[in-house]
N, C-alpha and C positions, 0 to 999 in steps of 0.2 A: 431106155434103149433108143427111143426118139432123139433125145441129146446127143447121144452118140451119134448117131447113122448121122444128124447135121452137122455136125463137126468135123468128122471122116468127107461131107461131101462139101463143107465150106474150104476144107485146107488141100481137096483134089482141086479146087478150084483155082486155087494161087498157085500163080506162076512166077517165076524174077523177071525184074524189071530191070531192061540194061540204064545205066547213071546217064547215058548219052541221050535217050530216052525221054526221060521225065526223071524228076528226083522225089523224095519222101515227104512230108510236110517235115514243118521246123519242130523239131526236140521231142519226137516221138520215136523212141526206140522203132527199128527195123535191123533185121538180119542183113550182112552183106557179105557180097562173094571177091574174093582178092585173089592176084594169083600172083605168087611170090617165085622168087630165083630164076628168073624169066618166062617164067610162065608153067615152068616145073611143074612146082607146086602149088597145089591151091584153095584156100581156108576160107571158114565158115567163121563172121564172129558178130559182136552188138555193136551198134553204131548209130549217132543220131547226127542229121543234118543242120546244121548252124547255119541259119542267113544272115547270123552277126558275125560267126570268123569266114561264111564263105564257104563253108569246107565243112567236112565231116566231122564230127566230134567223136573221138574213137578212144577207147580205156589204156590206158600209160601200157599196159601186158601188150596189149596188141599191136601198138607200135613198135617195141623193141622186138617182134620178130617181123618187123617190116612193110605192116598194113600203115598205108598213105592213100591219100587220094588220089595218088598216079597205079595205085594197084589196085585198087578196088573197081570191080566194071558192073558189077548186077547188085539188086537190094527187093526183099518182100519184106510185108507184113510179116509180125513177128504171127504165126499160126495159133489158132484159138486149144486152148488146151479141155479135154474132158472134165467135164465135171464130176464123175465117176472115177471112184482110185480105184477099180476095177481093170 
């Protein structure tokens, strides 16, 4: 139960992080926020920061519905999952 209530109070603690901001360290998976069709819409997806291309390093799916680095604005830690499959 200890594990849990830390975990519940570790990921109440994350917040997003605007890209404008600060950005992620290099090639460590983080969640980021995008907002597509002008700002319509706006998706949840994995992405790692590249300080060789520069740029976000984002999975071939997510690009073809239109996550770039000109839509992407927020990014957190990816949240610590329970250790309990309860």
């Amino acid at each position: 139960m200890g594990e849990i209530l830390r975990t519940i109070a570790y990921n109440l603690l994350m917040e997003w992080i605007a890209v404008n901001e600060r950005l992620p360290q290099e090639n460590v998976p983080v969640l980021i926020a995008a907002s597509l069709a002008a700002g319509i819409k706006k998706t949840v997806a994995l992405a790692y920061w590249s300080l060789e291309l520069n740029d976000w390093d984002i999975e071939r799916d997510d690009r073809l519905i239109g996550i770039n680095s000109d839509t992407i604005h927020h990014w957190m830690p990816i949240p610590v999952l329970p250790e309990s499959n309860v």
